[in-house]
C-alpha positions as CSV (number, residue, x, y, z in Angstrom):
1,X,-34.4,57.3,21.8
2,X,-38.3,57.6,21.7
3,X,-40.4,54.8,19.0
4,X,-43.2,55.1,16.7
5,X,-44.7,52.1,14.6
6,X,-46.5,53.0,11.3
7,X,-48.8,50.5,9.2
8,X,-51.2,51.1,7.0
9,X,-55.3,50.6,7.6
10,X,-55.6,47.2,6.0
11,X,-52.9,45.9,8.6
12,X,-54.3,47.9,11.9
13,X,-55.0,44.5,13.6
14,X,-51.3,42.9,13.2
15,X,-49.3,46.0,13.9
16,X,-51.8,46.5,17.2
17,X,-50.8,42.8,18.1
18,X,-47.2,43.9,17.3
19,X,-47.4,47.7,19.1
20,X,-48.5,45.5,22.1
21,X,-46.2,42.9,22.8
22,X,-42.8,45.5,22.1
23,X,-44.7,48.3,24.0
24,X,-44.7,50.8,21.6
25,X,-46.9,53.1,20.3
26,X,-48.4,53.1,16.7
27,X,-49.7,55.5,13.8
28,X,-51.3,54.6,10.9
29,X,-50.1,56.3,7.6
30,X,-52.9,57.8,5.7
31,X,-53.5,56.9,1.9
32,X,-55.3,58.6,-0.9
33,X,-55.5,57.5,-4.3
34,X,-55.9,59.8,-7.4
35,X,-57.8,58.7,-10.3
36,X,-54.9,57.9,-12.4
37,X,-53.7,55.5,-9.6
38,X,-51.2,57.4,-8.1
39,X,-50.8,57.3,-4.4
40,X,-50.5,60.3,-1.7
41,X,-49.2,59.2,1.9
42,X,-49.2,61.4,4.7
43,X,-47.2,60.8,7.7
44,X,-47.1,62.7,11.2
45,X,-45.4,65.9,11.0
46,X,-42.2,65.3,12.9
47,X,-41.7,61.5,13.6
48,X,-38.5,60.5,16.7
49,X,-35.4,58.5,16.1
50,X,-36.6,55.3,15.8
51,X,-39.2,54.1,13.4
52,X,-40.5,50.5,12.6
53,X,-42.4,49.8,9.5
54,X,-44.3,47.4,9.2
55,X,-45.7,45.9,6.2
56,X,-46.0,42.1,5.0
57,X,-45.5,41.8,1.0
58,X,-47.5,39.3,-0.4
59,X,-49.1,41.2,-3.5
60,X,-45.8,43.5,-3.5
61,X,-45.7,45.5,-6.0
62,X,-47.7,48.6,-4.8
63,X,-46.5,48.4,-1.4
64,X,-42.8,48.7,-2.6
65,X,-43.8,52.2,-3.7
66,X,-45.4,52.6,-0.8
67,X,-41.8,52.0,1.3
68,X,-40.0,54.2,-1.1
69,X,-42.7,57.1,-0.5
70,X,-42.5,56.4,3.1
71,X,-39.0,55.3,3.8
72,X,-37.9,58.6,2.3
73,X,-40.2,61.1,4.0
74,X,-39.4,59.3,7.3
75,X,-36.1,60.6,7.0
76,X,-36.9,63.4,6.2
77,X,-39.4,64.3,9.1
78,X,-36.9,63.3,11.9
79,X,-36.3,59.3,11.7
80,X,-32.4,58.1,12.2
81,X,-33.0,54.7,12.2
82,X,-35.7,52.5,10.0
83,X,-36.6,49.4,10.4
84,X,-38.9,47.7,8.4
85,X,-40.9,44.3,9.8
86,X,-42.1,42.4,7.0
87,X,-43.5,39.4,8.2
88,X,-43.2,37.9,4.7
89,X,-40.8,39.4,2.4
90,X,-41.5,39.6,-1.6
91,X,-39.4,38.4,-4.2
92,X,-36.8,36.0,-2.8
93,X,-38.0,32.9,-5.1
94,X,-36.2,34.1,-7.7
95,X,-32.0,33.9,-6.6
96,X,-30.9,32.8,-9.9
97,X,-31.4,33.6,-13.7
98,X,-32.1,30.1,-15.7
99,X,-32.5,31.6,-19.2
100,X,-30.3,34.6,-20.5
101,X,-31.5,37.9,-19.6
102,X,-34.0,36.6,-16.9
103,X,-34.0,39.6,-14.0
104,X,-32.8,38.1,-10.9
105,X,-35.4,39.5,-8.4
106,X,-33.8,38.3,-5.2
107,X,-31.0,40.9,-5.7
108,X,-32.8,43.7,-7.4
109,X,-35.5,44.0,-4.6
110,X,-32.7,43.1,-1.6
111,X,-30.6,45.8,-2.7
112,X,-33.9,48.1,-3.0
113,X,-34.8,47.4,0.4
114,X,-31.9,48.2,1.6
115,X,-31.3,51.2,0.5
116,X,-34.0,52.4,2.6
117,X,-33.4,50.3,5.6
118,X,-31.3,50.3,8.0
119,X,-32.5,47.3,9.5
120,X,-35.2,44.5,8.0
121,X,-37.5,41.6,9.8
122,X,-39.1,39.0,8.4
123,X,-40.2,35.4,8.6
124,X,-39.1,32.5,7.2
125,X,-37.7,34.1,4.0
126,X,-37.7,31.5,1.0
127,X,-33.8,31.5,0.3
128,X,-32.9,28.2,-1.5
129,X,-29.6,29.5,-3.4
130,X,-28.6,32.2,-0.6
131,X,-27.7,31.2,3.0
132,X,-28.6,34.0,4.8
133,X,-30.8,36.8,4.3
134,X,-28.2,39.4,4.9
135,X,-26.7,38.0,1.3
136,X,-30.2,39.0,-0.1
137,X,-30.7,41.8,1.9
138,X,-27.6,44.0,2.1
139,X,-28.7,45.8,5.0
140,X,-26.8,46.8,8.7
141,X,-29.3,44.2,10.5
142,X,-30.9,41.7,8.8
143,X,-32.9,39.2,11.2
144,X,-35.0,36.3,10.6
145,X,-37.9,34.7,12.8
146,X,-38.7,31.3,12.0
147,X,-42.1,30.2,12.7
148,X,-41.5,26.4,12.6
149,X,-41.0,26.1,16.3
150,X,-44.1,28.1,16.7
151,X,-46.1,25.7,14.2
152,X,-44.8,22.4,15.9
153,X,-46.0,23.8,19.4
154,X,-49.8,24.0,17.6
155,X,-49.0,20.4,15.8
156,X,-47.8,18.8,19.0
157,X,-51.4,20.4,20.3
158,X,-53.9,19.8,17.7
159,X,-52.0,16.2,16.3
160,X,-49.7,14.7,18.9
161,X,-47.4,12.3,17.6
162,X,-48.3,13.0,13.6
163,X,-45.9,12.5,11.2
164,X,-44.1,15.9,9.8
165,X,-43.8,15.8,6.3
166,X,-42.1,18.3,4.1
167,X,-44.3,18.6,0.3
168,X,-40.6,19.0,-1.4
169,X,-36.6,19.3,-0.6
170,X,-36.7,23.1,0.1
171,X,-39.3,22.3,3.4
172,X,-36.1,20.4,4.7
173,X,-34.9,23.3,6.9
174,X,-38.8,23.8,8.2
175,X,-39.3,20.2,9.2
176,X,-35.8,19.6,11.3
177,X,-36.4,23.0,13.3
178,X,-40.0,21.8,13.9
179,X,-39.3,17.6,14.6
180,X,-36.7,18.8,16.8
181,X,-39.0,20.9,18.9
182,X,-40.7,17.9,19.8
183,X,-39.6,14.7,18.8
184,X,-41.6,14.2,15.5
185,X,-41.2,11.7,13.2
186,X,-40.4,13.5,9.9
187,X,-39.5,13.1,6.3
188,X,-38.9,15.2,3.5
189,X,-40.8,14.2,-0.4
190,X,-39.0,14.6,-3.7
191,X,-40.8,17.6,-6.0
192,X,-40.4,17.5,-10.0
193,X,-41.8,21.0,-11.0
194,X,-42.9,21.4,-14.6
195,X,-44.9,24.6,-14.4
196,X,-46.3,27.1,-11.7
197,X,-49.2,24.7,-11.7
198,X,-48.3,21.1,-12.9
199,X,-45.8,19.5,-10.5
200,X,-44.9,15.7,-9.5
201,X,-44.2,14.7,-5.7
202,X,-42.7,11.7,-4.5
203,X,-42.8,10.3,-1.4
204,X,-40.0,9.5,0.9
205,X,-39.3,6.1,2.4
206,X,-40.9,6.4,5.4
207,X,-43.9,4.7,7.3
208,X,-47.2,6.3,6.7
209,X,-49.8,3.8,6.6
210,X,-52.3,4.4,9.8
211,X,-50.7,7.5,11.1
212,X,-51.9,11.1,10.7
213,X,-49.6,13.4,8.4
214,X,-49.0,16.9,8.7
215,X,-47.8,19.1,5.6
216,X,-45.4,21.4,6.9
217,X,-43.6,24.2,4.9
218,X,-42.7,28.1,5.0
219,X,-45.2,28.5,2.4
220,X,-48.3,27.5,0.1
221,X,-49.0,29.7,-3.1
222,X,-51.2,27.9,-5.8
223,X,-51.5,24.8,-3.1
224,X,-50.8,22.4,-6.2
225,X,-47.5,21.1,-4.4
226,X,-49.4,20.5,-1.4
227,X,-52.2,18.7,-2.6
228,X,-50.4,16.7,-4.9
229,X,-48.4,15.3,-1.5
230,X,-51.7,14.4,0.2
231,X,-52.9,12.4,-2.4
232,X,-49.7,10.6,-2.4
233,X,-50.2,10.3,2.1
234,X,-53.3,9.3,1.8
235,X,-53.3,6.8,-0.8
236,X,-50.0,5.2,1.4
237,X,-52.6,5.0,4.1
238,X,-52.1,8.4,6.3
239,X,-55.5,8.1,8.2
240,X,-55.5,12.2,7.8
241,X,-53.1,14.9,6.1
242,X,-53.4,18.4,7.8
243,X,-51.2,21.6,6.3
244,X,-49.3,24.1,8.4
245,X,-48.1,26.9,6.8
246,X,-45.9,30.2,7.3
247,X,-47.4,32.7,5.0
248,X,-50.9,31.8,3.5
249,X,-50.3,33.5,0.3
250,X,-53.0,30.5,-1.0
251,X,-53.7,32.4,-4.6
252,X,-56.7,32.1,-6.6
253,X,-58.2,28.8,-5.5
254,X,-55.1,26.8,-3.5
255,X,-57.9,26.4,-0.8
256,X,-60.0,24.7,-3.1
257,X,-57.6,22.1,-4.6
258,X,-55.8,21.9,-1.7
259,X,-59.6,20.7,0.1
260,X,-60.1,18.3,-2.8
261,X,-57.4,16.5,-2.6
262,X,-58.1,15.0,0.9
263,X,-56.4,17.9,3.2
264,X,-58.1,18.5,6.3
265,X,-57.2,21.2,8.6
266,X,-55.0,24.5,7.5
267,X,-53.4,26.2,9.8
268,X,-51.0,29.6,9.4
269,X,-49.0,31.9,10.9
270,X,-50.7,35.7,10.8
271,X,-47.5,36.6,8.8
272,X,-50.5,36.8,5.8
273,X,-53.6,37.9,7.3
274,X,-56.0,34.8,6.4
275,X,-59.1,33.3,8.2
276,X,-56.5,30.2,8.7
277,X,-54.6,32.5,10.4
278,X,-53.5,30.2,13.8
279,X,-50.3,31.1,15.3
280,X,-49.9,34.5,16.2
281,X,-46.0,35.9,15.5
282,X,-46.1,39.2,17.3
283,X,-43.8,37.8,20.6
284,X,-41.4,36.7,18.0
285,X,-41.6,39.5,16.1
286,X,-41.1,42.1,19.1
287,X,-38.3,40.3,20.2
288,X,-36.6,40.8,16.6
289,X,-37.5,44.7,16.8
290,X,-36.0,44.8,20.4
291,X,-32.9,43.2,18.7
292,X,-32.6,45.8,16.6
293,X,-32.7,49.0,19.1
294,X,-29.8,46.9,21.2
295,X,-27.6,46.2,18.0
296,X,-27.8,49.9,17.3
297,X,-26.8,51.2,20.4
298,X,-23.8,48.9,20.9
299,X,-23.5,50.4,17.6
300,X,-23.2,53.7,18.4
C-alpha cells in the first residue's frame, strides 16, 4: 500500500528530515485563514492507503482543529489508515482532577485523538499518573520514542563523565534510560511546586562538588524548575550545570532565567523546533512509522 506524509509550511524542514530517513514522499497541506479566524485546508485530491501526519503540539489548540479538519477529509479522499507523528504530544500534564469539576485534559484530548487515529507517535510523553500512553491514548497503535538515549550519546560527547541530574522526581524515568546508556553517575532532586512559576528544589545526596552537572528531563516550559536546580548545583560546587531537554517548549522568557541562574549550554531534541535544537529524532521517528505499516499488516 502506497504512502504520503503531510505537514504543514511552518514544519517543512522536520517532516523533510522525517520523509527522508522512512523513504517516503511528502505534501504539504495548504492553509488559508479568513478574517474572522477560521481556517480552510486543502489537501491533494485523492490521497493512497496510508497517510502519516505529522504535527508536533506545543501551542495546541489551533492545530487540534487542524487534525480534526484534516483527519476527516483524509478519510474521506482515499486514506485507510492514519497515523499521526507528533513529536510532542499536548495535554498529558493534566491526568488527574485536584479540585471538583477540574476537566481532566489527559483523557479528553487522548480520547480526541483517537478517534481520528488509527495509530499515534510521539516522544517522551509526560505521563506521571498513567503508565503507558495507550491508557491516554486509546488508539490501535500507540508508540513512544524516547529521546534520552539520544541525549546521553550528545552528553557523553559534549561532557564525558558529567553528572546526570534529574530537576524533580518525574525526570526519574529520563535519567535511568540515559545513565544506563553510558554509565553516568546520576541522581534525581526533590521538587515542591507552589505555582506554575514559584517552585522549591532540593538536592539529592549525591556528590557534586568539582564535577560538571547536566540537567536532564523530557521537558522545560517556564525553565523556573530548572534554574532553580542550578543554583542549588552550583552553589554545592558543580564547576558547570548544562540542560538537555526533549521538547524546548521554553515559554516567554525560560531562556532568560534559565541563563541567569548559572546554566550554560542548552541542548534539545528537534521534537520543538528551537535554535537549541541538537539531537535530530527523525531515525527514531521513521523507525516508529515503519512500526506501524508492519503492525497493520500482521493486522490484516
Amino acid at each position: 500500500m502506497s504512502e504520503l506524509l503531510l505537514h504543514f509550511d511552518e514544519e517543512q524542514a522536520s517532516t523533510a528530515r522525517l520523509g527522508a530517513a522512512a523513504g517516503i514522499a511528502t505534501h504539504c497541506i495548504s492553509r488559508h485563514r479568513f478574517p474572522d479566524g477560521e481556517l480552510k485546508l486543502s489537501l491533494p485530491a485523492s490521497l493512497p492507503g496510508r497517510v502519516v501526519l505529522f504535527r508536533s503540539l506545543d501551542q495546541p489548540n489551533e492545530k487540534l482543529v487542524e487534525l480534526l479538519l484534516t483527519a476527516q477529509s483524509a478519510r474521506q479522499l482515499g486514506a485507510q489508515h492514519l497515523t499521526l507523528a507528533a513529536p510532542y504530544l499536548a495535554y498529558m500534564r493534566q491526568d488527574i482532577a485536584f479540585n471538583p469539576g477540574e476537566v481532566i485534559s489527559q483523557r479528553v484530548v487522548g480520547r480526541f485523538l483517537a478517534s481520528l487515529f488509527d495509530a499515534v507517535i510521539t516522544v517522551d510523553p509526560h505521563l506521571h499518573r498513567v503508565a503507558t500512553l495507550n491508557e491516554a491514548v486509546p488508539v490501535a497503535q500507540a508508540i513512544v520514542v524516547s529521546a534520552a538515549p539520544l541525549l546521553a550519546d550528545l552528553i557523553a560527547t559534549r561532557r564525558p563523565g558529567a553528572l546526570l541530574v534529574g530537576p524533580d522526581e518525574e525526570s526519574a524515568q529520563w535519567i535511568a534510560q540515559a545513565a544506563t546508556r553510558h554509565g553516568f553517575d546520576h541522581a534525581v532532586c526533590r521538587k515542591i511546586r507552589h505555582g506554575d512559576r514559584s517552585v522549591e528544589v532540593a538536592l539529592p545526596d549525591v556528590a557534586v562538588k568539582g564535577r560538571a552537572a547536566v540537567l536532564l528531563d523530557d521537558m522545560a516550559s517556564t525553565g523556573h524548575t530548572v534554574a532553580r536546580a542550578a543554583q542549588a548545583l552550583l552553589a554545592a560546587g558543580a564547576t558547570s550545570v548544562d540542560v538537555a531537554v526533549t521538547h524546548a517548549l521554553f515559554a516567554d522568557d525560560a531562556l532568560a532565567t534559565m541563563r541567569s541562574a548559572g546554566v550554560g549550554k542548552i541542548w534539545s531534541t528537534d521534537c520543538i523546533t528551537h535554535p537549541t535544537n541538537a539531537v535530530a529524532m527523525a531515525p527514531a521517528l521513521a523507525e516508529a512509522v515503519a512500526r506501524t505499516n508492519s503492525q497493520a499488516a500482521g493486522g490484516r
